[in-house]
C-alpha positions as CSV (number, residue, x, y, z in Angstrom):
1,X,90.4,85.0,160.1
2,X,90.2,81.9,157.6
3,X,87.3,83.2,155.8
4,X,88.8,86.6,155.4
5,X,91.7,85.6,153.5
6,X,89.5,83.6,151.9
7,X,87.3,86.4,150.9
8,X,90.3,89.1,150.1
9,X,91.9,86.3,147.9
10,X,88.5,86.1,146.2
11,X,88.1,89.7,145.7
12,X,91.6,89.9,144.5
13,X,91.2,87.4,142.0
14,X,87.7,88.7,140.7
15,X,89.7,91.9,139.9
16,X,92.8,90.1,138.5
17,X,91.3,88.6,135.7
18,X,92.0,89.2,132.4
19,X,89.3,90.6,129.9
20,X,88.0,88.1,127.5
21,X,89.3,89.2,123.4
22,X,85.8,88.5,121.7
23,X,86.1,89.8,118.3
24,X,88.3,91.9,115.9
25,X,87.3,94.0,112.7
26,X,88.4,96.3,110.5
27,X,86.8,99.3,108.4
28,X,86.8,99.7,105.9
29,X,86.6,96.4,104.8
30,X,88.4,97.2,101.0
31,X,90.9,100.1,100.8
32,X,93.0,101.1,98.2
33,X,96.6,101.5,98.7
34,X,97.9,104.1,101.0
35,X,94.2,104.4,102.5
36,X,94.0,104.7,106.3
37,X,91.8,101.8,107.9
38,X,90.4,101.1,111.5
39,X,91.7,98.1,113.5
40,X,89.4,97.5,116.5
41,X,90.0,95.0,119.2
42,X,87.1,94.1,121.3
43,X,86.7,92.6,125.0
44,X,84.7,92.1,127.4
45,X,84.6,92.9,130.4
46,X,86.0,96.5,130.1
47,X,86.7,97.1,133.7
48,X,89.8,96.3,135.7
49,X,92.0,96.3,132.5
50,X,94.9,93.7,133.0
51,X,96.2,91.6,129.7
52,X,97.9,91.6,126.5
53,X,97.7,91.4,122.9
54,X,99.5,90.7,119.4
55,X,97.9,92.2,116.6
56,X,99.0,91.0,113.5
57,X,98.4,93.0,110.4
58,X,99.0,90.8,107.5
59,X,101.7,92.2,106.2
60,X,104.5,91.0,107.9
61,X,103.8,93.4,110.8
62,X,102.5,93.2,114.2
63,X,102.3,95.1,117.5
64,X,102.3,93.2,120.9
65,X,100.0,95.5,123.1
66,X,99.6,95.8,127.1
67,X,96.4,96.9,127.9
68,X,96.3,98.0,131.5
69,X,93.7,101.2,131.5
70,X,89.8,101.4,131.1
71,X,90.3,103.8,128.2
72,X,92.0,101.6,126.2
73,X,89.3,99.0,125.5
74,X,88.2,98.4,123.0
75,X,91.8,98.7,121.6
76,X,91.9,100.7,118.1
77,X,95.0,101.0,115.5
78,X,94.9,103.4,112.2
79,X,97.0,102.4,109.6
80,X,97.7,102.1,105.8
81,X,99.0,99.8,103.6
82,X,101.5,100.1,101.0
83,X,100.7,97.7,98.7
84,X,97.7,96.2,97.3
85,X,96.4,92.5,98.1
86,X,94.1,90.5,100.4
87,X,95.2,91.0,104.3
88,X,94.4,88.4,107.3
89,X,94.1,90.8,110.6
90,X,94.6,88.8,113.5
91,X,94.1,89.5,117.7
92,X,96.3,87.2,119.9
93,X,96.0,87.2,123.2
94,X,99.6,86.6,124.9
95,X,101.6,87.9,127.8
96,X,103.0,91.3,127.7
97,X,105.7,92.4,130.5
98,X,103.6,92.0,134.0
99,X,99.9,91.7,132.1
100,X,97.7,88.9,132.0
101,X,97.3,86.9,129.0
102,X,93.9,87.8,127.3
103,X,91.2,85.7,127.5
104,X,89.8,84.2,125.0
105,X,91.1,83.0,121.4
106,X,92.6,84.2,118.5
107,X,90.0,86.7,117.0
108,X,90.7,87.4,112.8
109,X,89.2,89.6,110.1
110,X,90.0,90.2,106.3
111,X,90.8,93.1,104.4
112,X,91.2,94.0,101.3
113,X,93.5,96.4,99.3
114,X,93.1,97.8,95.9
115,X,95.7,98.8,94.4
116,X,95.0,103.2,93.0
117,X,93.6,103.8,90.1
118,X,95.8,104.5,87.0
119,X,96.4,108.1,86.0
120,X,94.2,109.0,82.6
121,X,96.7,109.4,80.2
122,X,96.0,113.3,78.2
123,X,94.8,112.7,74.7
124,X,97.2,112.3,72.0
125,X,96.8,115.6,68.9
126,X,97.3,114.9,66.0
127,X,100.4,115.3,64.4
128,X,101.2,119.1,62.7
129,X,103.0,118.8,59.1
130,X,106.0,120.2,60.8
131,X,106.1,116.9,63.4
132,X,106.1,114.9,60.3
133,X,109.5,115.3,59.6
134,X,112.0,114.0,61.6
135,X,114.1,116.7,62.2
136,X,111.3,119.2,63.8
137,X,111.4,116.3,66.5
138,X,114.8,116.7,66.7
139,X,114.8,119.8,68.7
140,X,113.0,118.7,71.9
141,X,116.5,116.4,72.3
142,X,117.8,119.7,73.1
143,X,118.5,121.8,76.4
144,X,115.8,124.8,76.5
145,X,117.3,128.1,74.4
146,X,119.6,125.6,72.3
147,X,119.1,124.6,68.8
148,X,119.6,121.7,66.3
149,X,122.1,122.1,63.9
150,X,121.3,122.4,60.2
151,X,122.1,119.2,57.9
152,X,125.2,119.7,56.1
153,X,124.9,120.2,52.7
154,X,128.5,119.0,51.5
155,X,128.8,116.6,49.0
156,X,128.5,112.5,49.7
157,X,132.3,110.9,49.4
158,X,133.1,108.5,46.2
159,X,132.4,105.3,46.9
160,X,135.5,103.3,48.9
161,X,136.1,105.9,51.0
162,X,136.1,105.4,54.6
163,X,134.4,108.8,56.2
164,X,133.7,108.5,60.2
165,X,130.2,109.4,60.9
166,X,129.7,112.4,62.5
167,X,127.0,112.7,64.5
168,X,125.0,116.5,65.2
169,X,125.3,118.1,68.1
170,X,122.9,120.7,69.9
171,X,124.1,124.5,69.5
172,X,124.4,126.3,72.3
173,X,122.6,129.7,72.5
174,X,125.8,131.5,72.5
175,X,128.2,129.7,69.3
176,X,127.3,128.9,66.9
177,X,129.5,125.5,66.4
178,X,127.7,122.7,67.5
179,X,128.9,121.0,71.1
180,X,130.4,117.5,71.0
């Protein structure tokens, strides 16, 4: 009777133990912002699944993961960044609720994220007499459909004489005073 608990305790603890974390990587290597990459946690043995994880993703984020199920070795995580910079990946193993704590020690991996590249900015044109002047620019200040008012053509005030400055309005379509 001695040696079968002795043999059941053995078997039980053969299938009890925890899978050994043996490496961690990521692809791509280099992303750019907003790109999706592959995190892959690796163990070994992959039978009789029993322990747990922290995966740590650089950026202030982690995930603690149970792994209890055959189809969930080797563990893998897509995800995206949202900022550019150079990103230490990291595989802990730890407790999680009832699991086992991974075998094994801390398993790491860079990555690196480029930030996108810049938008080509459109050529500038050259310049049309009529943008010379600083009233045809005047215009685009305007809703659609409404206009710039003309310059007054009253005479300048004798000197001394306190005038306010009046300031042109756009013209709606429909008047033809200027709105203030």
């Amino acid at each position: 009777m001695k040696a079968w608990i002795v043999l059941v305790s053995a078997m039980w603890m053969a299938g009890a133990q925890a899978q050994t974390l043996n490496g961690v990587k990521v692809e791509p290597a280099n992303a750019k912002v907003g790109e999706a990459v592959k995190i892959t946690a690796m163990f070994d043995p992959t039978d009789n699944v029993n322990c747990g994880i922290r995966l740590r993703f650089g950026d202030g984020t982690e995930s603690l993961v149970r792994l209890n199920k055959a189809n969930e070795i080797p563990h893998v995580v897509s995800r995206s960044y949202a900022k550019a910079g150079q990103f230490k990946i990291e595989a802990n193993p730890v407790k999680v609720g009832g699991s086992f704590k991974c075998a094994g020690k801390t398993q790491s991996t860079m990555l690196t994220v480029a930030a996108p590249a810049p938008v080509a900015a459109a050529p500038a044109s050259a310049p049309t007499a009529a943008a010379k002047t600083p009233e045809a620019n005047k215009p685009a200040l305007c809703p659609e459909g409404w206009t710039w008012p003309k310059p007054d053509k009253t005479p300048k005030p004798k000197p001394l004489t306190v005038v306010p400055k009046q300031v042109p309005k756009c013209q709606s379509p429909n008047s033809a005073a200027p709105v203030i």
